[in-house]
N, C-alpha and C positions, 0 to 999 in steps of 0.2 A: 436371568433377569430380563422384564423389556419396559419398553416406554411404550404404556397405553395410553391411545388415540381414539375418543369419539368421535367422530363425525357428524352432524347433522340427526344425532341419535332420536328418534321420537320410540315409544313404546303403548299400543292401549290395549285392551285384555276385549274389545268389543271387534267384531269382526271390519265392520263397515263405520266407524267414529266419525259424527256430526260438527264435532267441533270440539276446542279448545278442552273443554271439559270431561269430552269422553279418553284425555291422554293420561296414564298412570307417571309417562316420562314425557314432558313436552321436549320438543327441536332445542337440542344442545348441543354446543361442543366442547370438548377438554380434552386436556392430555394432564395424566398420573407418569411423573419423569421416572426414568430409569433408578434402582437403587431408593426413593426417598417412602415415606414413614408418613400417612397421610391418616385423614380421619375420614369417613362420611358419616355429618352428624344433621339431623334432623326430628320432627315428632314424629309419631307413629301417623304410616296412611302416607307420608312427604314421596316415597317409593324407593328410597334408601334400598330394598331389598330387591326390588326389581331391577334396579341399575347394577346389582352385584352377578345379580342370576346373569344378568345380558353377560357383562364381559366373562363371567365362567364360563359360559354355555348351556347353561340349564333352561336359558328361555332365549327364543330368535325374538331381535327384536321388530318391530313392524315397520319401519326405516331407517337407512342412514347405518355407518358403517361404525362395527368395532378391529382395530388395526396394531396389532401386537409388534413394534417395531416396524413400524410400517405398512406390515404386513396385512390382510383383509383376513380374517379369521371367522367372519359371522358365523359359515360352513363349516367350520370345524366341532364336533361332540367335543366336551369337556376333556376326555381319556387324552385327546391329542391338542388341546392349547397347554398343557404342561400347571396346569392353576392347582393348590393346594386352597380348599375352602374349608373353616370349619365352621360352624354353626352354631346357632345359638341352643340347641340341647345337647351333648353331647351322643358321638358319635362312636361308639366301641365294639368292638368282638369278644362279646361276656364270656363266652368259651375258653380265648387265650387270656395267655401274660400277660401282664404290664409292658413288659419286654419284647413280647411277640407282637403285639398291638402298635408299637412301636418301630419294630423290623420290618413290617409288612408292606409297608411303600416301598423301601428298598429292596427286599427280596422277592418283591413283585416285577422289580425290572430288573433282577438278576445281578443284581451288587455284592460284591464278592463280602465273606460273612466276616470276615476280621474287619472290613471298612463299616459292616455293619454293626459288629461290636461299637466301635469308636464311634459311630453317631449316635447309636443309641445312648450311650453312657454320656455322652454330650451334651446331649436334649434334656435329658433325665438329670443330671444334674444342674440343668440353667433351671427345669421346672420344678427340682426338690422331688423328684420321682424314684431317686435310685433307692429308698428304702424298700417300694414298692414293687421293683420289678418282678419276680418270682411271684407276684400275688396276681390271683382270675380277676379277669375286670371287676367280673359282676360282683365282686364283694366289695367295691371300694363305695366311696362317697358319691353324691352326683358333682361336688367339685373337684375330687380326685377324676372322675371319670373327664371333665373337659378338659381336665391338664394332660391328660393323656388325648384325646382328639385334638388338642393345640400341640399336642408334640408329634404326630402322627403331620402336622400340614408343615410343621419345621424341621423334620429330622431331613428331608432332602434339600441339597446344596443345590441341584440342577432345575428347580420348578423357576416359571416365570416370575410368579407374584404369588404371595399368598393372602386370601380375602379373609377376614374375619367377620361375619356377621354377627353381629352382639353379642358376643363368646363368655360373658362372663355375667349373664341374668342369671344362672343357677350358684355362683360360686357363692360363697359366703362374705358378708360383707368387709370382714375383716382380713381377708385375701386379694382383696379388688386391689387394693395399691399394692401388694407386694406383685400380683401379676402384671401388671400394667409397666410398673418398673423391668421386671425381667423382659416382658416384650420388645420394652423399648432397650435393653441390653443388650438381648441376641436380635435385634435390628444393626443395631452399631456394629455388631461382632462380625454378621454374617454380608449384611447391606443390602438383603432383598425388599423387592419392590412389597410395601405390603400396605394394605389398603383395611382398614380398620369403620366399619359401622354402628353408629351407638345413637344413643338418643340422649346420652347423659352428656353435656359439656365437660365434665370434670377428667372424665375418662379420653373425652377426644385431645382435652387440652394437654395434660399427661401424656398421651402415646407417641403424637403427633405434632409432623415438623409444621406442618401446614393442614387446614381444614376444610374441604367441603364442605359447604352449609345449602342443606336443600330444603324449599318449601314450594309445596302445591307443585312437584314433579319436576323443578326448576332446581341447577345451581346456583343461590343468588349474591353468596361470595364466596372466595378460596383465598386464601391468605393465614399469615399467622395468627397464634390465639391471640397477639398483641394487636392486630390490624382489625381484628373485628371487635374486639373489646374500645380501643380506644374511636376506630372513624367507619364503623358499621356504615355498608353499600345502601342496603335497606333495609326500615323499619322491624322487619318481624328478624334480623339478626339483631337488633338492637336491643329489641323486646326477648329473643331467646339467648341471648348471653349476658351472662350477671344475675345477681342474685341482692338484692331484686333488678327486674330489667329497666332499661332505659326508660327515661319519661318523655312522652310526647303530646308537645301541646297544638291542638288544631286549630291555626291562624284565618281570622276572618278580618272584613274592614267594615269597621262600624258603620251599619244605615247603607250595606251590600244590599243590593239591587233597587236603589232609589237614584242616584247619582253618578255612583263610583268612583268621585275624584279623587286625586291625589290626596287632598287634606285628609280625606276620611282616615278616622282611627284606628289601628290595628290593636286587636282583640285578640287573646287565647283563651279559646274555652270560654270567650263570657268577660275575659277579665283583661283590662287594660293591661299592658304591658312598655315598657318605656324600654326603648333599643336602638343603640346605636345608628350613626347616619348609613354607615354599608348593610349593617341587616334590614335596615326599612327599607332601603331601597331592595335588596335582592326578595326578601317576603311581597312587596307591593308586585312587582318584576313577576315573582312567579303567581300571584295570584292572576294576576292579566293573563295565564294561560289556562290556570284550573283551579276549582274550588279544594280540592287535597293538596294542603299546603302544610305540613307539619313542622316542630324547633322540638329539635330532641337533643335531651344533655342527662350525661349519666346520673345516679343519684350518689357517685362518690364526684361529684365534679360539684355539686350546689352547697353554694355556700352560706350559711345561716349565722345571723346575728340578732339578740336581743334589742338591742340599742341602734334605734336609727342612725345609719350613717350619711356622708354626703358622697353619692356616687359621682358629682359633676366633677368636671375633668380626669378620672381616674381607670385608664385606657386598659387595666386589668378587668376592666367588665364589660359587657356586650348587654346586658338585661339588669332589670331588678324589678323586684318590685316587692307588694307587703302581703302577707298567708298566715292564715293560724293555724297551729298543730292542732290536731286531730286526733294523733296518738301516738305514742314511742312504744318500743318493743328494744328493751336494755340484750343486749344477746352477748355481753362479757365486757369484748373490746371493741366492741362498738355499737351503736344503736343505728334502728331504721325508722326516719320522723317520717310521717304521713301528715300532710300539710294540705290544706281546702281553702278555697275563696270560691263561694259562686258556684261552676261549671267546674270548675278547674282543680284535678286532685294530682296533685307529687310527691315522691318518697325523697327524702335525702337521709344518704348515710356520713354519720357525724365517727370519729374514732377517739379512742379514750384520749384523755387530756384534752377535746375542746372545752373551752368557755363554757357551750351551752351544757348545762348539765341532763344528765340520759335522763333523769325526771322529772320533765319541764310539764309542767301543770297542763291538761288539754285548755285551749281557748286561749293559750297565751300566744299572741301577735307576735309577727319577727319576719325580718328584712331578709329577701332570698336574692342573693343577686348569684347572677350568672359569669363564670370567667371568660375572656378572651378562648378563643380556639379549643374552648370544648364544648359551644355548640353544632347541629348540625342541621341545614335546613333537607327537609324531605318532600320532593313533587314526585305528587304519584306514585309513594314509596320509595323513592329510589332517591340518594343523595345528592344535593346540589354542591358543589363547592363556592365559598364566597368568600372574595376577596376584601379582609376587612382593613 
């Protein structure tokens, strides 16, 4: 096992790069700790796979160092950083076993065959393979065949890390969670460092103790499913986790660029908004340094009611104001309202047993107020914290 350390990592696939834009990996640093169970989740194109290639070895990166226990490793081929990776098509020797396909890491480094018995038989049973072992690869399924290139990167106890690059786009879809589970099983079991790539949130959230989130060649948070779900760093984690994503409303001050005083009115999207005395000050505060000033609150945090209420004095709210539905979308236990005024569109998810009922007439009015400490203001993308 080790604790991988980037440095100053940049990566660009152009010989001589002009700028910012020509990096596939902009200048990062992190460390992947010894022993833990991580995700790298992002959309396609983010570079998820080229940051996996760097620390294997399959690609030198263009600066800045990758350090296996400290260690500088850039210079090392793959065969000698110790990395088991498997990939996203699977990876097999149609010729052999299931068995043999599986033995071949170890009796490639000369492991005596009884211990190889005993990991085979190991793996094969964490991956529901031991039916199969006597069978040629090339007869099995394409998701039989990655359960065996996934046992092929865990049947050795000595590797550093093992990387999974989106290992499970060909399995079947009613096998993704029972793999996901075993993964994270013989992680527990075994406690190697293993570093997992997906584009799906559902999969990263499942495998993983902790998450990478990359966009545009950046890590722009690492924490748990719970830290990015609840107080997202920036915007497009806010926007790429949940279902549906965060809402965010872009804050201007009414009659910008005539005056700019104090009084002027703060506006989302076009539409008056009524907030607390520490959010107008911290929205007025960040606007004095930039026009990207965003309040984003998830769509299970907004709270919807028929019936006007009186928000004065009632310090569970930070916002309110008045939207008509649009449309609902009844999905069991619970619905997703899509709510309009003006400029300004937001979804809230309501769950069975509210008040409002999931077939609320479109055009019908209703009071959206916002709770204390779930919203979150965004300059520049990136989160502000405000003291309410």
């Amino acid at each position: 096992m080790a604790e991988i350390t980037l440095s100053q990592l940049a990566h660009s696939y152009q010989a001589q790069p002009s700028g910012e834009a020509d990096y596939a990996i902009r200048r990062m640093d992190h460390v992947w700790e010894e022993g833990g169970a991580y995700a790298l989740l992002g959309p396609s194109g983010c570079g998820k796979s080229t940051l996996l290639n760097i620390i294997s070895g399959l690609l030198a990166p263009s600066s800045g160092e990758v350090l296996f226990n400290g260690r500088r490793v850039n210079e090392l081929p793959p065969e000698e950083r110790n990395i088991a990776q498997v990939f996203q098509f699977p990876v097999v020797y149609d010729t052999m076993t299931v068995y043999d396909n599986l033995a071949f890491p170890l009796r490639n480094v000369k492991t005596p065959e009884e211990t190889v018995r005993q990991r085979v038989m190991e793996v094969a049973d964490s991956l529901d393979l031991v039916a199969q072992l006597d069978r040629k690869a090339r007869n099995l399924t394409a998701d039989e065949k990655q359960k065996v290139s996934m046992g092929r990167g865990l049947v050795r106890d000595d590797v550093t890390a093992i990387l999974f690059d989106e290992p499970l786009t060909v399995i079947d879809p009613q096998l993704k969670f029972k793999l996901r589970r075993k993964l994270k099983e013989i992680h527990q079991r075994f406690a190697v460092t293993m570093i997992y790539v997906t584009h799906d949130q559902l999969e990263a959230s499942t495998f993983a103790d902790r998450i990478a989130v990359m966009y545009d060649g950046q890590i722009v948070q690492f924490g748990t499913p719970q830290e990015l779900f609840e107080r997202p760093t920036h915007t497009f984690v806010g926007y790429f986790i949940g279902s549906p994503g965060m809402n965010f409303m872009s804050m201007a001050l009414q009659g910008e660029g005539a005056d700019g005083e104090e009084g002027d009115e703060l506006v989302a999207d076009g539409q008056s908004l009524v907030l607390s005395q520490a959010w107008q000050q911290a929205v007025r505060k960040a606007l004095a340094q930039t026009d990207n000033v965003k309040l984003g609150i998830r769509p299970e945090f907004v709270e919807l009611a028929v019936e006007m209420v009186d928000e004065e004095g009632d310090d569970r709210v930070e916002a309110f104001l008045t939207m008509v539905v649009e449309h609902s979308q009844d999905l069991g236990t619970y619905a997703i309202f899509t709510l309009q005024r003006d400029d300004l569109r937001l979804k809230a998810r309501v769950e069975e047993g509210h008040p409002l009922p999931f077939d609320v007439a479109p055009g019908t009015e209703v009071r959206v107020r916002f709770p204390a400490q779930r919203f979150g203001l965004y300059v520049d993308e990136y989160r502000w914290e405000v003291e309410a």
